[in-house]
C-alpha positions, -999 to 999 in steps of 0.1 A, spaced: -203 -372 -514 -240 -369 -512 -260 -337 -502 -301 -340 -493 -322 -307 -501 -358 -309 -490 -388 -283 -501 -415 -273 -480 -438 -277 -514 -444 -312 -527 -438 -321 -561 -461 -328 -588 -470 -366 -597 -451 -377 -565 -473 -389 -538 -461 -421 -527 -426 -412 -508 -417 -371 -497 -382 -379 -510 -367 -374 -541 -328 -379 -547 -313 -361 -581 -279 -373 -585 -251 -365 -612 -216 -389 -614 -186 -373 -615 -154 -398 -623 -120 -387 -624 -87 -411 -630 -52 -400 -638 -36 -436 -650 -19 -440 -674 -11 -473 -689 12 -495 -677 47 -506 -701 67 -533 -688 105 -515 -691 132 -532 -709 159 -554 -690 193 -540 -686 207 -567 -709 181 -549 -738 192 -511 -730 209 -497 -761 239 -479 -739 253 -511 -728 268 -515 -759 286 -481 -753 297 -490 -720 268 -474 -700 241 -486 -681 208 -480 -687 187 -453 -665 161 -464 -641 140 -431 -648 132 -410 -679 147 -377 -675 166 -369 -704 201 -345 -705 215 -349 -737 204 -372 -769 225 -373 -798 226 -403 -828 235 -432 -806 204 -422 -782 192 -404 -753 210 -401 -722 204 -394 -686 226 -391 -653 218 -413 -623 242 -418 -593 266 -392 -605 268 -415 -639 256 -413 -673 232 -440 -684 207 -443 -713 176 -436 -715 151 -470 -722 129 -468 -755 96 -472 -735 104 -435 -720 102 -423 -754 64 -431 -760 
């Protein structure tokens, strides 16, 4: 975006071009960085007979691990999700 403002009375020390530009950056980013996820063969519910969760939303956690439901299933939750 870029706005232009001009005066009718010129400023002091400038007499070589009637235009002045004043500008102030603004950056904004909302990344965050990027984790390659675990394979299913590295998920810790396997072992238990449950797949592991494509997403992060946890429902219940208890000492084997978190756990989510995905497809009307339980699944559990990868470690990366819990960084």
């Amino acid at each position: 975006m870029a706005n232009a403002v001009a005066s009718k009375e010129p400023r002091q020390g400038i007499d070589f071009f009637p235009l002045s530009v004043d500008f102030e950056e603004k950056l904004w980013c909302g990344l965050t960085p990027y984790e390659e996820p675990l394979s299913d063969s590295e998920c810790w519910s396997e072992s238990f007979g449950y797949s592991c969760c494509k997403g992060c939303r946890v429902y219940e956690t208890d000492a084997k691990g978190s756990g989510g439901v995905e497809g009307h299933q339980w699944c559990g939750i990868p470690s990366y999700c819990q960084k």
